[in-house]
Each structure stands twice: as structure tokens, then as C-alpha cells.
C-alpha positions in Angstrom: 105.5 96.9 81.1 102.1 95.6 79.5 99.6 97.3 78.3 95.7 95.7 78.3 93.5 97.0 76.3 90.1 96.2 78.0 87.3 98.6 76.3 86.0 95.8 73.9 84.8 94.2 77.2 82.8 97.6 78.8 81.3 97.5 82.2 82.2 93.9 82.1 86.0 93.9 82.2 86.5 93.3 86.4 86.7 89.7 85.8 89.7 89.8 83.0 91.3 92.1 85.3 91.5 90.0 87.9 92.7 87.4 86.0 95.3 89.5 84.4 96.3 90.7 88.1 96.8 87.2 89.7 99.0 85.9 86.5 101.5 88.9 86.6 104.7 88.7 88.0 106.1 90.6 91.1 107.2 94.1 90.1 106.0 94.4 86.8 104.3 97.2 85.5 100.6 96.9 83.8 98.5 99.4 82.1 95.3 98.5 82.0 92.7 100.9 79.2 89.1 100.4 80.1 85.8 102.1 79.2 83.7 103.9 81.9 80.0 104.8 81.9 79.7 106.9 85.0 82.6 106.8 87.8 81.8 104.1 89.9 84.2 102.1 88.2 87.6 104.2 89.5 86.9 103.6 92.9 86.1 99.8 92.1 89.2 99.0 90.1 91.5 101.1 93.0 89.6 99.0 95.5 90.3 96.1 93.7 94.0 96.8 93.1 94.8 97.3 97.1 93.1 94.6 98.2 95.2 92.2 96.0 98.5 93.8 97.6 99.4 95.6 94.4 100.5 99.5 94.3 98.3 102.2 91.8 101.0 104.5 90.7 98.5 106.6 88.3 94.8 106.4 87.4 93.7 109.2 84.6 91.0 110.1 82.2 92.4 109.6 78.5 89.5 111.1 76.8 85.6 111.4 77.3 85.3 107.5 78.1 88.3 105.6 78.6 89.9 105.8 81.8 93.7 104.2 81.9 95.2 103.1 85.7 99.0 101.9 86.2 99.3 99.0 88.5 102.8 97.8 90.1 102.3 94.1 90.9 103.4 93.6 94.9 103.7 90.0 96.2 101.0 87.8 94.9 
């Protein structure tokens, strides 16, 4: 399990995602701790997590502006 701390990046923290999701391994486990604005980005990221063939096992506010998802890689 890896955790990613992505909040120094704001709204623009897709791309390092991404990157971070194509170099993981099959069946590892990521956290990934990002900062949201409004909610559109929830909906993005769990988008973006089921079209790359991985699995979100949880997705939940931590406080007033971070947001933290779990992501099981699948088959890259």
C-alpha cells in the first residue's frame, strides 16, 4: 500500500495521477490525498479510475478540502 500525497498540486493533480496509475503494479493498493474546490473532481477521478480497469474500494471527505480515494490496481 502507497500513499500519494497530491494537494501541493490542487486542481492540477489528474495528470500525476495518471501517471502514478499506469506505473503501479497489478493488485497493489494506492491512496491517493488530493485537494478539491467544489465536487466535480470525485466524479472525474472515479471516472478516471474505471476506465483504466482499476477497482475504487473507498472515496471519502477527510476534512473541509481534502478528499482521499483508495484505488486497487486491476490489469494494466
Amino acid at each position: 500500500m502507497v500513499r500519494y500525497d497530491l494537494r501541493h498540486l490542487k486542481a492540477d493533480f489528474y495528470d500525476r495521477m495518471q501517471e502514478i496509475l499506469k506505473t503501479s503494479h497489478y493488485n497493489d493498493v494506492v491512496i491517493f490525498l488530493f485537494e478539491i474546490g467544489d465536487f466535480s473532481p470525485i466524479q472525474r477521478t472515479a471516472d478516471m479510475v474505471r476506465e483504466a480497469g482499476h477497482e475504487l474500494m473507498n472515496s471519502l471527505k477527510f476534512n473541509e478540502v481534502d478528499w482521499t480515494i483508495v484505488v486497487k490496481i486491476g490489469k494494466l
